[in-house]
mmCIF file of the N, C-alpha and C atoms, coordinates in Angstrom:
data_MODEL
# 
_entry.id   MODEL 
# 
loop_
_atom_site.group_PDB 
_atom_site.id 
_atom_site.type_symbol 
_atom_site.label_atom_id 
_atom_site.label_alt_id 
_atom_site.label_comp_id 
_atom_site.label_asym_id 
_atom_site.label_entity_id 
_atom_site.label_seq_id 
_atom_site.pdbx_PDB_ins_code 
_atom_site.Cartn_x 
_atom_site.Cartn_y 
_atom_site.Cartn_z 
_atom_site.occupancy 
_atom_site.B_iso_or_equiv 
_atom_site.pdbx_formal_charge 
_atom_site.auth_seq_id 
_atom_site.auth_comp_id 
_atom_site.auth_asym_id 
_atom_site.auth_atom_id 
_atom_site.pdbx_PDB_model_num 
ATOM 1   N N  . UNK A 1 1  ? -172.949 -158.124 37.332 1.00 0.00 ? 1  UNK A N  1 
ATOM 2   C CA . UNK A 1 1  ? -172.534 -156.797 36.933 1.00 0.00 ? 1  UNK A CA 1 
ATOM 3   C C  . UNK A 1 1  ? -171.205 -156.475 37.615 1.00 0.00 ? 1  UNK A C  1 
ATOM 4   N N  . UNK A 1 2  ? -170.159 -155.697 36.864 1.00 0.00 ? 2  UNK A N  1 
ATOM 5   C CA . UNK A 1 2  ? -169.118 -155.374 37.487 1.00 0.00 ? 2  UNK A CA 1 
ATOM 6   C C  . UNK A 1 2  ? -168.799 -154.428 38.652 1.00 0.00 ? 2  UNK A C  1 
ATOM 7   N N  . UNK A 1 3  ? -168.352 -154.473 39.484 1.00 0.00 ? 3  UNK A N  1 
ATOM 8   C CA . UNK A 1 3  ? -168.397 -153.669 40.510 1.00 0.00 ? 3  UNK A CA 1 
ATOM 9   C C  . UNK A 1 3  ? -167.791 -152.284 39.984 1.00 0.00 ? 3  UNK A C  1 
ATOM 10  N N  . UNK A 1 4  ? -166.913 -151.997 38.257 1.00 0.00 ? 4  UNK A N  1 
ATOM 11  C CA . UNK A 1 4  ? -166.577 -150.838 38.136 1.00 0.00 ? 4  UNK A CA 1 
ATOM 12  C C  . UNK A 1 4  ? -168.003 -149.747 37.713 1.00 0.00 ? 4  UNK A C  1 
ATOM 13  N N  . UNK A 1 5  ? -168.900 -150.699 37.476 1.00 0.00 ? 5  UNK A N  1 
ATOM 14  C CA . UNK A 1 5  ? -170.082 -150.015 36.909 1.00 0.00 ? 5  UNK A CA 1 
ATOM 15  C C  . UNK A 1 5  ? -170.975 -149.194 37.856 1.00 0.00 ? 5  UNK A C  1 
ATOM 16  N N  . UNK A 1 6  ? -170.344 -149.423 38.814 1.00 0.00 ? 6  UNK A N  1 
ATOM 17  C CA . UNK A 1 6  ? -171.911 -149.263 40.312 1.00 0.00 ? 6  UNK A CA 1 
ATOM 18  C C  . UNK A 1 6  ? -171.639 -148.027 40.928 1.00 0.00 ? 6  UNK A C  1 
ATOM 19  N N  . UNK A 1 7  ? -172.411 -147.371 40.726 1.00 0.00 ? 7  UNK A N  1 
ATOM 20  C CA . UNK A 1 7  ? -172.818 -145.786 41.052 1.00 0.00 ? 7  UNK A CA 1 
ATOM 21  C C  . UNK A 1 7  ? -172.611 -145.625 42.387 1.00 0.00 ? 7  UNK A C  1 
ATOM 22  N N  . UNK A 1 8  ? -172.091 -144.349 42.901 1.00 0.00 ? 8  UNK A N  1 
ATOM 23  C CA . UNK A 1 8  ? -171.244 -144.349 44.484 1.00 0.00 ? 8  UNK A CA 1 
ATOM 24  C C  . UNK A 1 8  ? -172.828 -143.930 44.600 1.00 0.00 ? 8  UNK A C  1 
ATOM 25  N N  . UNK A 1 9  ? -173.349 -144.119 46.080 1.00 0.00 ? 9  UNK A N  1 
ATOM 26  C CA . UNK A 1 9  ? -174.952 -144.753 46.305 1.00 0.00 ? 9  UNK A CA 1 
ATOM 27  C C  . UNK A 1 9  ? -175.089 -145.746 46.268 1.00 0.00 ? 9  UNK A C  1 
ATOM 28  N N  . UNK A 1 10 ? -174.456 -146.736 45.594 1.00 0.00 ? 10 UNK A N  1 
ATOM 29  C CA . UNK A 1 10 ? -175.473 -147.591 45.337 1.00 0.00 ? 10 UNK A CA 1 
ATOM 30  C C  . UNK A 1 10 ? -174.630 -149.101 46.265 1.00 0.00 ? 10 UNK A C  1 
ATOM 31  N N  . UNK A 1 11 ? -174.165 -148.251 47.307 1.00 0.00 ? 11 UNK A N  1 
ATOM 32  C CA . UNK A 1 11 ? -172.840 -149.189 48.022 1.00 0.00 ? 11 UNK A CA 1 
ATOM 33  C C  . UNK A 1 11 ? -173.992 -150.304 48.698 1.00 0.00 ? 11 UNK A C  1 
ATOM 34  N N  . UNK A 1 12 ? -173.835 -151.551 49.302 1.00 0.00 ? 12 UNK A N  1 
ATOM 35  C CA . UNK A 1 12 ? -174.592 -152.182 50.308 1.00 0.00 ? 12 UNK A CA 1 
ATOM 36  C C  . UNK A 1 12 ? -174.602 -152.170 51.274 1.00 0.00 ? 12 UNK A C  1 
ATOM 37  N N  . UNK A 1 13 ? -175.920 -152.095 51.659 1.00 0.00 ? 13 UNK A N  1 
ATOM 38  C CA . UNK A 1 13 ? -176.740 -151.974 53.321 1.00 0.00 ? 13 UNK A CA 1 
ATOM 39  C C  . UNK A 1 13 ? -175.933 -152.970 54.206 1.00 0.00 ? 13 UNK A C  1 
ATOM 40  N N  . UNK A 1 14 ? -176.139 -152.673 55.188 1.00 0.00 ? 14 UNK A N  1 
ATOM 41  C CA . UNK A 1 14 ? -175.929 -153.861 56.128 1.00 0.00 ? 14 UNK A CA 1 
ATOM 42  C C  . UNK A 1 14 ? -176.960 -155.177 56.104 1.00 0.00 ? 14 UNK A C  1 
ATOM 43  N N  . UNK A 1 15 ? -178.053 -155.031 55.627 1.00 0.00 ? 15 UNK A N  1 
ATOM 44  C CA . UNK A 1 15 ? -178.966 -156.221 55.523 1.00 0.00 ? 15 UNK A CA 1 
ATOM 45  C C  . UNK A 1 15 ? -178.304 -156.623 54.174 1.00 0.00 ? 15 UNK A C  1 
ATOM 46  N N  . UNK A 1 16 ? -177.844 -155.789 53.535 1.00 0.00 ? 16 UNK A N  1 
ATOM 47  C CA . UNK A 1 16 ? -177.939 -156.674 52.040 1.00 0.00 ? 16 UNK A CA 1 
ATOM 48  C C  . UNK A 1 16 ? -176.713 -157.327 51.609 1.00 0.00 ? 16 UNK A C  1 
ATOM 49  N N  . UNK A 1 17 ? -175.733 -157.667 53.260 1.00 0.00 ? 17 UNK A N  1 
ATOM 50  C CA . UNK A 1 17 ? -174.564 -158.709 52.699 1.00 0.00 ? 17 UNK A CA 1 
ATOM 51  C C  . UNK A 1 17 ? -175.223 -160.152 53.155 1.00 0.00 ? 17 UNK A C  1 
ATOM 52  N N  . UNK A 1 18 ? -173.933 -160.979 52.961 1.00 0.00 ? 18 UNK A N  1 
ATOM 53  C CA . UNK A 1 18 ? -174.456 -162.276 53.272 1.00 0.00 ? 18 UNK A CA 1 
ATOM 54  C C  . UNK A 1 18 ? -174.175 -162.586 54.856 1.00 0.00 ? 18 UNK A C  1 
ATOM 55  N N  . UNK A 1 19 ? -174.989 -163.760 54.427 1.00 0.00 ? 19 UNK A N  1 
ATOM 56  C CA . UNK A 1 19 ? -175.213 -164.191 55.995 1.00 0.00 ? 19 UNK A CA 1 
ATOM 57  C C  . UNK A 1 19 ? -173.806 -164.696 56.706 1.00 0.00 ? 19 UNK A C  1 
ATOM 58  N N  . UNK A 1 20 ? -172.840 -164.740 56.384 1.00 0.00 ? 20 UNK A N  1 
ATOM 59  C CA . UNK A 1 20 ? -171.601 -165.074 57.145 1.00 0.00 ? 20 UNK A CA 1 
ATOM 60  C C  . UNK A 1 20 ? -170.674 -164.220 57.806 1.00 0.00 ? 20 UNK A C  1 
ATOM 61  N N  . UNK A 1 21 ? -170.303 -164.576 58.844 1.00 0.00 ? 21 UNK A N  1 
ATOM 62  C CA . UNK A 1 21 ? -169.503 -163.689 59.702 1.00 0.00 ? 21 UNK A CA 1 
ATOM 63  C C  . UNK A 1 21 ? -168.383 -162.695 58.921 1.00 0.00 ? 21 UNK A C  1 
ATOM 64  N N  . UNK A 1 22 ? -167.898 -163.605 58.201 1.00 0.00 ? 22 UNK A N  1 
ATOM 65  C CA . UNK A 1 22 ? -166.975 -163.337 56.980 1.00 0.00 ? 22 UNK A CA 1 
ATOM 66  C C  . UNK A 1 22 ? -167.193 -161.758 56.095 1.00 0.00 ? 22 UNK A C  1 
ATOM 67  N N  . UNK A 1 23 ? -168.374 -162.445 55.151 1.00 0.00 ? 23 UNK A N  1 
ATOM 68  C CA . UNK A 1 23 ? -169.078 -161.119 54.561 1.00 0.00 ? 23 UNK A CA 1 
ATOM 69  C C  . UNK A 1 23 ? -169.348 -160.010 55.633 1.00 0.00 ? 23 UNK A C  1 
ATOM 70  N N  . UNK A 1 24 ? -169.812 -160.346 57.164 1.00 0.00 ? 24 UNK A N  1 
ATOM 71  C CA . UNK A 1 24 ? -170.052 -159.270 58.079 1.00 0.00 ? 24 UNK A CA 1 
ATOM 72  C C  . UNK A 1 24 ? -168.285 -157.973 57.939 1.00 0.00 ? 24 UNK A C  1 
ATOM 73  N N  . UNK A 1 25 ? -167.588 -158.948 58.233 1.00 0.00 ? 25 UNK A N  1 
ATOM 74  C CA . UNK A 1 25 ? -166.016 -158.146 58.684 1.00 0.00 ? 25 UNK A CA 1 
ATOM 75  C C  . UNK A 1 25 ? -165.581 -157.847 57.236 1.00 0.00 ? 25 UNK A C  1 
ATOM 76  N N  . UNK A 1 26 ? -165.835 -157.882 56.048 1.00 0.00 ? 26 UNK A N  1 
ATOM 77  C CA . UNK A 1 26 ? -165.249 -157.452 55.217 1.00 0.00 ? 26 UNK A CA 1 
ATOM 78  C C  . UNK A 1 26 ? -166.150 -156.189 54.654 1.00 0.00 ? 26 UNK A C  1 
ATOM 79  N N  . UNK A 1 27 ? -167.832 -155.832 55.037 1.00 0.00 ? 27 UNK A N  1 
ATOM 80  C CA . UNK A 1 27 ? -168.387 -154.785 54.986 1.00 0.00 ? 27 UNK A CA 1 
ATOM 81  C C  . UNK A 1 27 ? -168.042 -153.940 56.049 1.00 0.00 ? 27 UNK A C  1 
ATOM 82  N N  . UNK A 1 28 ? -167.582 -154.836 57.261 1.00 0.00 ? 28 UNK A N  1 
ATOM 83  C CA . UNK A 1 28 ? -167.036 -153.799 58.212 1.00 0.00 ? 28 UNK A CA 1 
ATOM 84  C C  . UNK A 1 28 ? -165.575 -152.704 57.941 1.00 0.00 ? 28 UNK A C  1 
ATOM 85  N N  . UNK A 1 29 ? -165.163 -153.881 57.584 1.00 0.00 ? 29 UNK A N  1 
ATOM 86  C CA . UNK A 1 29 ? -163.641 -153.185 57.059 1.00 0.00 ? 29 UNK A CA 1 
ATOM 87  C C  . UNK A 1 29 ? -164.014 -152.403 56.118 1.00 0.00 ? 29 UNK A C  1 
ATOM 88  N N  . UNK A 1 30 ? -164.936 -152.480 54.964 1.00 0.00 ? 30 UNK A N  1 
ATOM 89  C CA . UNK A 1 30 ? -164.513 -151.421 53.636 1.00 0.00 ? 30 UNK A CA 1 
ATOM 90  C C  . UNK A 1 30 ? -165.857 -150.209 54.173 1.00 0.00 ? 30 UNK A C  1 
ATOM 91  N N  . UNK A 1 31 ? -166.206 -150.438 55.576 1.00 0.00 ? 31 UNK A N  1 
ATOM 92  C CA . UNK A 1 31 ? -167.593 -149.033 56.132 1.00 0.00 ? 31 UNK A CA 1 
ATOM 93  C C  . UNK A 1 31 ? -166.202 -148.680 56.988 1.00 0.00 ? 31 UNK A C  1 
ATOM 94  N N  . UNK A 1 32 ? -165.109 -149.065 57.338 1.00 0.00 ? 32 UNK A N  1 
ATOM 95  C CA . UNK A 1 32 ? -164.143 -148.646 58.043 1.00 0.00 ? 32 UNK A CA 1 
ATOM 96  C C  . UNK A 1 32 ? -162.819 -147.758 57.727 1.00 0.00 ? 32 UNK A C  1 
ATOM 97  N N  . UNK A 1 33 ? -163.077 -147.356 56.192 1.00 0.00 ? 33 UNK A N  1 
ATOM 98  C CA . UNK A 1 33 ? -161.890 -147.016 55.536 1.00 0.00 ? 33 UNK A CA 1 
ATOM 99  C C  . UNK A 1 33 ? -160.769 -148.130 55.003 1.00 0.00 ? 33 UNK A C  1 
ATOM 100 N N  . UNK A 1 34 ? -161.309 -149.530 55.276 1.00 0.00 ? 34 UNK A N  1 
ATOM 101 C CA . UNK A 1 34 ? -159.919 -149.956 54.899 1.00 0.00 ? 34 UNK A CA 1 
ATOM 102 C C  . UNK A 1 34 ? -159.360 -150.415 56.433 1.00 0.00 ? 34 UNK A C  1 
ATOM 103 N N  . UNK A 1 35 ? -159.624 -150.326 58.043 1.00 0.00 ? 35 UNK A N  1 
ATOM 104 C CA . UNK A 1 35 ? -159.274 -150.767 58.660 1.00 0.00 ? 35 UNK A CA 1 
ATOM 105 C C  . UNK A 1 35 ? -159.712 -151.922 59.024 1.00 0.00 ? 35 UNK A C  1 
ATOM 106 N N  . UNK A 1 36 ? -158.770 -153.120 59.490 1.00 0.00 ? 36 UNK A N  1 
ATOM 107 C CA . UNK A 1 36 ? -159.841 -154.380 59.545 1.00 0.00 ? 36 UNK A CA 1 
ATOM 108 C C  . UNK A 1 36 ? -160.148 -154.300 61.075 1.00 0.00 ? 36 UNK A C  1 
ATOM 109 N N  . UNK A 1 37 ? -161.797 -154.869 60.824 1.00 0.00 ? 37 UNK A N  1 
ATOM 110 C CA . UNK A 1 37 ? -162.248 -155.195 61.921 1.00 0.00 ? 37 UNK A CA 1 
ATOM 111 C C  . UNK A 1 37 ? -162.957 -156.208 62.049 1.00 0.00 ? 37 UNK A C  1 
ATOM 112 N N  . UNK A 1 38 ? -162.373 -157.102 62.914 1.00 0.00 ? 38 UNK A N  1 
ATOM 113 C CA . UNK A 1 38 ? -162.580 -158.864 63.314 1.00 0.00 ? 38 UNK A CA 1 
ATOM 114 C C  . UNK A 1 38 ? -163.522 -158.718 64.581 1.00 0.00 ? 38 UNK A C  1 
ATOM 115 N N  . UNK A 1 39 ? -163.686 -160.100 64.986 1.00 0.00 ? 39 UNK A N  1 
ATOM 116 C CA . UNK A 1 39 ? -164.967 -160.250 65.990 1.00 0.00 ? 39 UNK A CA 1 
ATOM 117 C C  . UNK A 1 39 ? -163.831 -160.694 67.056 1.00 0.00 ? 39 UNK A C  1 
ATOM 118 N N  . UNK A 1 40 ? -164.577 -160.172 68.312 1.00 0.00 ? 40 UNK A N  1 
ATOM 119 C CA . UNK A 1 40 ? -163.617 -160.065 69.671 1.00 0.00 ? 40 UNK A CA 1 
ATOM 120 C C  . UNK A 1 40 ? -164.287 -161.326 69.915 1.00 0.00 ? 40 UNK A C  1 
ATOM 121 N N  . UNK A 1 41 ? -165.951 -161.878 70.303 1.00 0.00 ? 41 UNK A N  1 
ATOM 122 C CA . UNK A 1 41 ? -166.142 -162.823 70.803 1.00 0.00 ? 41 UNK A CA 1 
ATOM 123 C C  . UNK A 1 41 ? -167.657 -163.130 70.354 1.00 0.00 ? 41 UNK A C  1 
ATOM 124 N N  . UNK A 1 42 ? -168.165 -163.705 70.376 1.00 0.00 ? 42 UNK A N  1 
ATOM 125 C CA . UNK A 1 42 ? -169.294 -164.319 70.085 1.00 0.00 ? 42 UNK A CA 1 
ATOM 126 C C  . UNK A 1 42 ? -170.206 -164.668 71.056 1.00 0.00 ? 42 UNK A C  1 
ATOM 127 N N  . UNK A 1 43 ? -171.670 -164.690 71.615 1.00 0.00 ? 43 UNK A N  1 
ATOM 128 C CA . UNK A 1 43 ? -172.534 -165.129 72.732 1.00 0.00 ? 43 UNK A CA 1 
ATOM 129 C C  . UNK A 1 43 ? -173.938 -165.599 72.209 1.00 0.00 ? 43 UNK A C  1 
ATOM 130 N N  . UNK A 1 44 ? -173.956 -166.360 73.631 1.00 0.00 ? 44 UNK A N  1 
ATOM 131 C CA . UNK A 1 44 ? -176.299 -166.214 73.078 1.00 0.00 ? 44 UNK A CA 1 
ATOM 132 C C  . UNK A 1 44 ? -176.919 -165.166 74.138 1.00 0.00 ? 44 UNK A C  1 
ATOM 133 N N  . UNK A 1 45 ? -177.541 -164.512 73.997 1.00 0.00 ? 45 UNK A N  1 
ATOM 134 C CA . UNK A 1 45 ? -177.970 -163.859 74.668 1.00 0.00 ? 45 UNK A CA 1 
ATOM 135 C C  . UNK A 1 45 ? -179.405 -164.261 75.710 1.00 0.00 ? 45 UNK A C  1 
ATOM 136 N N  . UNK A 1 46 ? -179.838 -164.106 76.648 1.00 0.00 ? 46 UNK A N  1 
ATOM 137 C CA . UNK A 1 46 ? -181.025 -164.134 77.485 1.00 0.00 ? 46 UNK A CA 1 
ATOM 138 C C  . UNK A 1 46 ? -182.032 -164.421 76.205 1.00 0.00 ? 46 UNK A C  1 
ATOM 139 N N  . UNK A 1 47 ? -182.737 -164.350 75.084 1.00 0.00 ? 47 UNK A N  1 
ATOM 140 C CA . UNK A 1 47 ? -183.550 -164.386 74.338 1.00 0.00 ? 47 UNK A CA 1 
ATOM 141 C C  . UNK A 1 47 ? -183.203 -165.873 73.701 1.00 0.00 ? 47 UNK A C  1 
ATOM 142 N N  . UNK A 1 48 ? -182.084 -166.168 73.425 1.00 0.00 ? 48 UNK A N  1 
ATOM 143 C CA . UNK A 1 48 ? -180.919 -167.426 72.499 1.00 0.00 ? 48 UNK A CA 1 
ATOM 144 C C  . UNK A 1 48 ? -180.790 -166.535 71.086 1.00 0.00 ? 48 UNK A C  1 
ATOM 145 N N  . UNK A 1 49 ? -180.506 -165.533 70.615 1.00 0.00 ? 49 UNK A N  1 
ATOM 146 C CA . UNK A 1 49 ? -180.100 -164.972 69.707 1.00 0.00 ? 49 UNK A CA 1 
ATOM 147 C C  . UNK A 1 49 ? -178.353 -165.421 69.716 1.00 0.00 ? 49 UNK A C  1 
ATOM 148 N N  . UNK A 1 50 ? -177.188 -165.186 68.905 1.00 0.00 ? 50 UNK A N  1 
ATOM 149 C CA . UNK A 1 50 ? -176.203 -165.498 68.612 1.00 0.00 ? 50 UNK A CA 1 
ATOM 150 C C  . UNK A 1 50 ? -175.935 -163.715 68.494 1.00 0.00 ? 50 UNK A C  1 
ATOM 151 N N  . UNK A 1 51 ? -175.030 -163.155 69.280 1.00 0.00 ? 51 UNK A N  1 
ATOM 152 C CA . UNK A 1 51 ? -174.375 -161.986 69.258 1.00 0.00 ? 51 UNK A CA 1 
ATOM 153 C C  . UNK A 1 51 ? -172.823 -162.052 69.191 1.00 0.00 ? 51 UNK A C  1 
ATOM 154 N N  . UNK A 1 52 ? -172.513 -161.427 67.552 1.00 0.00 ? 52 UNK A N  1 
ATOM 155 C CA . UNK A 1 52 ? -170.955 -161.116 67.513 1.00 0.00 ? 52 UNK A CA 1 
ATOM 156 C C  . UNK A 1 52 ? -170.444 -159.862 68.233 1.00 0.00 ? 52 UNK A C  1 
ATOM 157 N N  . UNK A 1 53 ? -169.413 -159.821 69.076 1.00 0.00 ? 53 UNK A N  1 
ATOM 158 C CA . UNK A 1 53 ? -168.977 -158.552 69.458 1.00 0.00 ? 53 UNK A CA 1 
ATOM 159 C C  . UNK A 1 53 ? -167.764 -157.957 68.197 1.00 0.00 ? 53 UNK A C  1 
ATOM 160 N N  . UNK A 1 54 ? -168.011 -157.095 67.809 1.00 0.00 ? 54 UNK A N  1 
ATOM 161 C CA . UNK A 1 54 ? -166.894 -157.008 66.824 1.00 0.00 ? 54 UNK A CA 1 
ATOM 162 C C  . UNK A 1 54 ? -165.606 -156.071 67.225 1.00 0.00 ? 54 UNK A C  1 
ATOM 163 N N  . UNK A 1 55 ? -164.766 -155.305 66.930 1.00 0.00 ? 55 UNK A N  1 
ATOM 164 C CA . UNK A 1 55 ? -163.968 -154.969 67.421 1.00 0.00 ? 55 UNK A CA 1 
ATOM 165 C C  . UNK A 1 55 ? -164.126 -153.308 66.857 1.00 0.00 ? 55 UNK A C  1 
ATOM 166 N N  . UNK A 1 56 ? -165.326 -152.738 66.129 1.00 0.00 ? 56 UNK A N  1 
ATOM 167 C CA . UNK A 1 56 ? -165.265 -151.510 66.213 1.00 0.00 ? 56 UNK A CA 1 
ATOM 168 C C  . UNK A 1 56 ? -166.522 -150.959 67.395 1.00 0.00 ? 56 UNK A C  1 
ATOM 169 N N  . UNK A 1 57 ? -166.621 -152.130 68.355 1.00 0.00 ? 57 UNK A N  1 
ATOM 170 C CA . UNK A 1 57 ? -167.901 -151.474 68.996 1.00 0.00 ? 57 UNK A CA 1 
ATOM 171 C C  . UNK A 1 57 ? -168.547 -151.673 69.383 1.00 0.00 ? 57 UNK A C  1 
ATOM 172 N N  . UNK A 1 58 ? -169.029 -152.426 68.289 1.00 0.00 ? 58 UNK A N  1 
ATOM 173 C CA . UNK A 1 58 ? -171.013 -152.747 68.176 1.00 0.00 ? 58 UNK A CA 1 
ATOM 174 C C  . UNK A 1 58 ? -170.623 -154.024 67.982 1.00 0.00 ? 58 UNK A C  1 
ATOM 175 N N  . UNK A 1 59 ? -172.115 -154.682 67.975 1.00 0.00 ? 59 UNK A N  1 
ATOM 176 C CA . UNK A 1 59 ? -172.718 -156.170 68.006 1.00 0.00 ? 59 UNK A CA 1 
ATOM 177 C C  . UNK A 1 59 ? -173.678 -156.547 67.456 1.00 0.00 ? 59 UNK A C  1 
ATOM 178 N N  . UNK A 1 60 ? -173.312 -157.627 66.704 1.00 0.00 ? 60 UNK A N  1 
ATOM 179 C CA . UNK A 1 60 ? -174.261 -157.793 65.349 1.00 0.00 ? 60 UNK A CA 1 
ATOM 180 C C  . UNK A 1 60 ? -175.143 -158.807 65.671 1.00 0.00 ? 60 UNK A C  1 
ATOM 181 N N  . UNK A 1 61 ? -176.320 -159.157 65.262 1.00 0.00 ? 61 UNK A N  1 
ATOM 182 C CA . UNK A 1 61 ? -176.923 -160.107 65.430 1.00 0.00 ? 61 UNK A CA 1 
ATOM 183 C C  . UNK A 1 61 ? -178.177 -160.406 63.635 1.00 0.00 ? 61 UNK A C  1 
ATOM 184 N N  . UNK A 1 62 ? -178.375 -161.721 64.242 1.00 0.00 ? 62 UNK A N  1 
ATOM 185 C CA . UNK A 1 62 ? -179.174 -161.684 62.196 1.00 0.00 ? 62 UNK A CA 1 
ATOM 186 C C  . UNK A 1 62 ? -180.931 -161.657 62.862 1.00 0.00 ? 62 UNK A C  1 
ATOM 187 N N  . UNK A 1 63 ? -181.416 -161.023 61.662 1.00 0.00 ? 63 UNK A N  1 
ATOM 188 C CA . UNK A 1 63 ? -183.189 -160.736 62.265 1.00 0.00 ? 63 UNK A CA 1 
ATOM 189 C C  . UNK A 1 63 ? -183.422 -162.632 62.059 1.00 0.00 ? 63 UNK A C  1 
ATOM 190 N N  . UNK A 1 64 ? -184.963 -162.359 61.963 1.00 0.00 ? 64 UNK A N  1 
ATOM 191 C CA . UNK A 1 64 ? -185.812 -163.784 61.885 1.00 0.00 ? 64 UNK A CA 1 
ATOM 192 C C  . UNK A 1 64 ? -185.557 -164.364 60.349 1.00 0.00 ? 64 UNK A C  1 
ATOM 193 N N  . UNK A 1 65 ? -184.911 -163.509 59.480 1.00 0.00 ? 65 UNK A N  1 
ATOM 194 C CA . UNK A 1 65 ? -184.936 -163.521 58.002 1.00 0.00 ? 65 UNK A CA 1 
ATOM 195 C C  . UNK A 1 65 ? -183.544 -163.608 57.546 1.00 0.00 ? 65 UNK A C  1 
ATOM 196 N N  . UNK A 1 66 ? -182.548 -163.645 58.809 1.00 0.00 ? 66 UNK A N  1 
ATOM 197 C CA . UNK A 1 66 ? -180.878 -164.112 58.328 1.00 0.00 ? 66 UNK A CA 1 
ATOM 198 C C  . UNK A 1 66 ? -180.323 -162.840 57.807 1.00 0.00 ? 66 UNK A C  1 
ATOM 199 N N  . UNK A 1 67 ? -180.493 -161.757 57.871 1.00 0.00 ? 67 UNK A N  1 
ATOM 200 C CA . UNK A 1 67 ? -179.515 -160.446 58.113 1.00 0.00 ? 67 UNK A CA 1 
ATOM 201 C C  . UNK A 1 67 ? -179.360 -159.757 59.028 1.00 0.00 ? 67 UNK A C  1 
ATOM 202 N N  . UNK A 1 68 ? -178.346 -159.114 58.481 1.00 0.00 ? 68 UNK A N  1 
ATOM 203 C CA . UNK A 1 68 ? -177.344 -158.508 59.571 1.00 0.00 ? 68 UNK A CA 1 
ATOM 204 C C  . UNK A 1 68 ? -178.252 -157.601 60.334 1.00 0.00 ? 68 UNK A C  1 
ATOM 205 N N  . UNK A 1 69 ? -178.315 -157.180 61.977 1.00 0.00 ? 69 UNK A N  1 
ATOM 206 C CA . UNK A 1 69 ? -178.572 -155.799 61.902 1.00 0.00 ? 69 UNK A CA 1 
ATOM 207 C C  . UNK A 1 69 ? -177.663 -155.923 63.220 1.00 0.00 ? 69 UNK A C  1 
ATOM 208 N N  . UNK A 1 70 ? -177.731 -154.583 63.602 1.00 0.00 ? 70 UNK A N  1 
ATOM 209 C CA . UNK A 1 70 ? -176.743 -154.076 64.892 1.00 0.00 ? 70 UNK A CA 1 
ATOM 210 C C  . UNK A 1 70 ? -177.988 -154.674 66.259 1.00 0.00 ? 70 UNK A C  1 
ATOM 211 N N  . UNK A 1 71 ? -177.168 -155.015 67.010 1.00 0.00 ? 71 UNK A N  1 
ATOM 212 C CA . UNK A 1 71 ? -177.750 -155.879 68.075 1.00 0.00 ? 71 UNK A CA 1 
ATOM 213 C C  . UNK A 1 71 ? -178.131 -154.870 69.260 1.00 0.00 ? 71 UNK A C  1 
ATOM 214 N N  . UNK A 1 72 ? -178.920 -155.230 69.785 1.00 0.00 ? 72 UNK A N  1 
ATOM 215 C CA . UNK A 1 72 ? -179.963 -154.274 70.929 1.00 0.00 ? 72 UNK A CA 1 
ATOM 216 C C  . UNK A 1 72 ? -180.461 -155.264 71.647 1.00 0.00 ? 72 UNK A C  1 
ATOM 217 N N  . UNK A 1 73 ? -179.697 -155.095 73.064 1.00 0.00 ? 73 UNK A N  1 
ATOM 218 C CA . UNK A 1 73 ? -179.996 -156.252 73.822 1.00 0.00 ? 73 UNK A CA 1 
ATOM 219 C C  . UNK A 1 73 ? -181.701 -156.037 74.242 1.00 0.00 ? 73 UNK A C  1 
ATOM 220 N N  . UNK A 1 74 ? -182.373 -157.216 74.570 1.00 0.00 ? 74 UNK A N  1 
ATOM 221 C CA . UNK A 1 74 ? -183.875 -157.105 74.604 1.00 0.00 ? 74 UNK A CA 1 
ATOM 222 C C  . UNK A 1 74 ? -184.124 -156.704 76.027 1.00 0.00 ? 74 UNK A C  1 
ATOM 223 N N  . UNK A 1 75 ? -185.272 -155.841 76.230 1.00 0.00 ? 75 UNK A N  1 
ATOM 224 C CA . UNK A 1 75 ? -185.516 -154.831 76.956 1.00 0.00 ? 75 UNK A CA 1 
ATOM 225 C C  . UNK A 1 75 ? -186.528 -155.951 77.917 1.00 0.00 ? 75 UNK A C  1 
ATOM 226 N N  . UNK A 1 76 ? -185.631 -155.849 79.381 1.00 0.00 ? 76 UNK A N  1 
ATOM 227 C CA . UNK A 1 76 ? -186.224 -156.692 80.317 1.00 0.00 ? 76 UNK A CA 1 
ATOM 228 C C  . UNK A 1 76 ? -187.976 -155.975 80.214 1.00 0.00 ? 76 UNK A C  1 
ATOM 229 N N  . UNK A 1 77 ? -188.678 -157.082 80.867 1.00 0.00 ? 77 UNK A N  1 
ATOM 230 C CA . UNK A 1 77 ? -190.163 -156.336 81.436 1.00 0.00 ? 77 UNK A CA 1 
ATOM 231 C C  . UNK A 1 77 ? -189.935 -155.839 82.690 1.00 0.00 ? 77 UNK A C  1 
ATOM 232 N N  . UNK A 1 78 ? -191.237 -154.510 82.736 1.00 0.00 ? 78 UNK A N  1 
ATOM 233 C CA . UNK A 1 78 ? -191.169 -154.064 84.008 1.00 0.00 ? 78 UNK A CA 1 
ATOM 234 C C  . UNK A 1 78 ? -192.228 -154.021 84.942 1.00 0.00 ? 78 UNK A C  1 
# 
C-alpha cells in the first residue's frame, strides 16, 4: 500500500519497525521532526542484552521477539 494512502494515526510504533539499527535511526529521525539522529555507541549490558545509545537520549534495546523498545537497565536484587 502506498504510503500517500495512510491515515495520520496510523504512523508506526516503535515495535513495528524493523529489526535494524538503520530502520531504528530513520524512525528516530522522522519521531524527530526531520532531525537526524545516529547512535553515539553501542554495549552489552550486565544481563548480555546489546544496548544502542542514540544521540537523542535514550537507549534502545530489542525484546526476546527482535523489537525495538527503549532500554531500562535491569534492576539489581536487593
Amino acid at each position: 500500500m502506498s504510503q500517500a494512502f495512510v491515515r495520520e494515526g496510523d504512523d508506526p510504533w516503535l515495535e513495528d519497525i524493523g529489526p535494524s539499527v538503520t530502520a531504528l535511526r530513520v524512525f528516530l529521525t522522522r519521531e524527530n521532526n526531520g532531525i537526524q539522529i545516529f547512535e553515539r555507541s553501542s554495549h552489552k549490558d550486565a544481563m548480555g542484552e546489546q544496548v544502542h545509545v542514540m544521540s537523542n537520549g535514550l537507549s534502545y534495546t530489542k525484546d526476546s521477539e527482535g523489537k525495538w523498545k527503549v532500554y531500562s537497565s535491569p534492576q539489581s536484587p536487593r
